[in-house]
N, C-alpha and C positions, 0 to 999 in steps of 0.2 A: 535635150535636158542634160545640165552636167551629170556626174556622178560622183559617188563620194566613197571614204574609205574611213573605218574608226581605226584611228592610229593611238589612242587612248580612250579609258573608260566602259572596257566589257562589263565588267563586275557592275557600275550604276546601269548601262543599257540593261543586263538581265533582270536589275531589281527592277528598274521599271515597266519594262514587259510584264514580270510577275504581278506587279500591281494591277496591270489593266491599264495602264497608261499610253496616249495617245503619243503625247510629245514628248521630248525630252530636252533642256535646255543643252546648248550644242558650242562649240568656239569652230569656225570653221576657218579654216586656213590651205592652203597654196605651196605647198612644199613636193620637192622633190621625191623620188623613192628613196633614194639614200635618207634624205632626211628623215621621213616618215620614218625609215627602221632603229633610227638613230633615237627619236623622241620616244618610241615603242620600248624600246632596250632600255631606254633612263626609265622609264613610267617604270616596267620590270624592277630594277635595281632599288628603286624607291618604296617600295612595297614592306608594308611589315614583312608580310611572310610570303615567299613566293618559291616555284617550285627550281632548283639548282639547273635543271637541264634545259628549263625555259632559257633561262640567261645564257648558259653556254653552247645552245643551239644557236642561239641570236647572235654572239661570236663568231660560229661557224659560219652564218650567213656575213655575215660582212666581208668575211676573208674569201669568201665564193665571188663577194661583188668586186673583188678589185683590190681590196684595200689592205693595207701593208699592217704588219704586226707594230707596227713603230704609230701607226694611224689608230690602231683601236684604241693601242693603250694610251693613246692622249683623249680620245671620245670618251671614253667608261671610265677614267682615272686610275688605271693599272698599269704594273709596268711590262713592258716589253716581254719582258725572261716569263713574264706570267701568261700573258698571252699566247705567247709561242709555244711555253708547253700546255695549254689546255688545248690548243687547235692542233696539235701532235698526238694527243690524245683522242681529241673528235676523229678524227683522219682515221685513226686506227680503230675508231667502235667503242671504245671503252668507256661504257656508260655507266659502269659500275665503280670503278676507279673514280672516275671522274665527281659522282655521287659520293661516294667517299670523302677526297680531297674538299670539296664545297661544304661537307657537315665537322670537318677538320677532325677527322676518322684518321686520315694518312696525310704524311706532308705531300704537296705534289713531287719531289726529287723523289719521294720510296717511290709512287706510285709510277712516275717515268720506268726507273728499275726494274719493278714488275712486268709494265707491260713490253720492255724491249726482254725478259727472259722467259726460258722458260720453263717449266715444271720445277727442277733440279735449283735453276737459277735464283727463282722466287724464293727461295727458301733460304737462299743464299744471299739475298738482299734485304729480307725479314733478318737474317740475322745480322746484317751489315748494320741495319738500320737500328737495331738495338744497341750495339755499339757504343756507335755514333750518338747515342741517347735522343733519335729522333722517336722512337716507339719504347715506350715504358710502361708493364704494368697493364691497365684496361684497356689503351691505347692500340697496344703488343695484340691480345686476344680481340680484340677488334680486327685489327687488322688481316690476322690469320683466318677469322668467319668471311671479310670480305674475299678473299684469296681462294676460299675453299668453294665460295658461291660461284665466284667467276668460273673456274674450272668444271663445276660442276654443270652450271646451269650457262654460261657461255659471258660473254665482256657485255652484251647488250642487255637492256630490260625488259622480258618479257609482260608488257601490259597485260595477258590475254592469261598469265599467270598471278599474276595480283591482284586477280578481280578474283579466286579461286577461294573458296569459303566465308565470301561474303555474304551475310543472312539478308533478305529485305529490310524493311524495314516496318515493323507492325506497326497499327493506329492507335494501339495502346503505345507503343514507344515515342511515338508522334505525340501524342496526348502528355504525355510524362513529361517530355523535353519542352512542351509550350507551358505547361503548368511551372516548369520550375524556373524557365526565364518568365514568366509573370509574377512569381514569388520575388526573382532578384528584381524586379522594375520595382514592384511595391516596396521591396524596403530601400534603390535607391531612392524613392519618392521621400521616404520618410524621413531619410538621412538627410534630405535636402530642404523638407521640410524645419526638419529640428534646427540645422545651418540656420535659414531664412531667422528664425525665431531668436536666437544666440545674438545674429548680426542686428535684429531693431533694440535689443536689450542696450548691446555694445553703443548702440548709437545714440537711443534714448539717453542713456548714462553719460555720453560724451557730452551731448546736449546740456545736461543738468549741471555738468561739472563746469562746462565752459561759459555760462551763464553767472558761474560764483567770482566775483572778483579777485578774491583771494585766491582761488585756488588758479586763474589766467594767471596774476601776478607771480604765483611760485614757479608756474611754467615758463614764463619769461626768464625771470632768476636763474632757473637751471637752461634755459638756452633749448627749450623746447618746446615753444609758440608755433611750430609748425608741426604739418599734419600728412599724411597722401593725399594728393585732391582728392582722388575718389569719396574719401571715407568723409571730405570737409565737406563734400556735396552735398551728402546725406543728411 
């Protein structure tokens, strides 16, 4: 029996599991491991919102398999200088920098800075980097909380710290959260409702109008006998 691997599409398999669903419709394909991680990293990149370390983890792995800084940044449409220092970065642990740079908290050239100095030095390239007018402002005190945290709490991201004051979640809160996305479904129903009703008005009236000789004749005159198909279809 072959076997298989999802190189895209976790988020629809979980919803479908969730449902209770049996199947799920599938594209199956024949590719290599490189390529799988390849289509995995674009799927990532394509993402409305996705998580920064996903992506630059998935960097790291490429450059574990072989492949040259000059190769990624033609795969993911980056350039070289970006690549090499994010995996300069990876190398060294710096998950928090690197988080930073990706929500464009720090430029990555401060964030280089940083991580090649130390204690004395940081401080020394926060002020550099003011300067230079790369940190200004909110930017500046951004920067400095990220710096304080690193030190404090170390370059990597303690998962096992971020789950720390997390409340459950009650069935009253569950209850609230389905009541009020049922609230926004109902009224986009109605918004789309009242749309539908506007558009037979529109259409109805188009009708009426284009049926008047006179008023086709005026629209020929001004050079406006035509329409969107769609809207002629109707």
């Amino acid at each position: 029996e072959p076997t298989y691997e999802l190189v895209c599409g976790q988020g629809r398999l979980e919803a479908f599991i969730s449902l209770g669903q049996q199947e799920i419709p599938a594209i199956v394909v024949d590719v290599s491991e490189e390529e799988r991680l390849i289509m995995s990293l674009v799927e990532n990149l394509a993402r409305r919102q996705h998580r920064p370390m996903e992506l630059l983890h998935d960097i790291g792995e490429l450059k574990k398999r072989g492949y040259s800084d000059t190769d990624i940044a033609k795969k993911i449409g980056l350039s070289r200088e970006y690549v090499h220092s994010i995996i300069h970065l990876l190398e060294e642990g710096e998950e928090r920098l690197l988080i930073a740079v990706e929500a464009g908290q720090i430029p990555l050239s401060v964030a280089l800075d940083i991580a090649e100095s130390d204690v004395e030095g940081v401080q020394e390239a926060l002020a550099e980097a003011y300067e230079r007018g790369l940190l200004r402002g909110k930017k500046l005190l951004t920067a400095k909380r990220v710096v304080e945290r690193r030190h404090r709490q170390g370059k990597a991201l303690d998962s096992a710290k971020s789950t720390e004051g997390r409340t459950r979640i009650s069935s009253n809160s569950l209850v609230r959260v389905y009541k009020k996305e049922a609230d926004r479904q109902r009224l986009m129903i109605k918004k789309a409702e009242v749309t539908q009703n506007r558009l037979l008005f529109i259409v109805e009236a188009m009708r009426t109008l284009l049926a008047d000789e006179n008023f086709a004749t005026l629209l020929r005159a001004e050079e406006l006998s035509t329409m969107p198909r769609p809207l002629a279809d109707l």
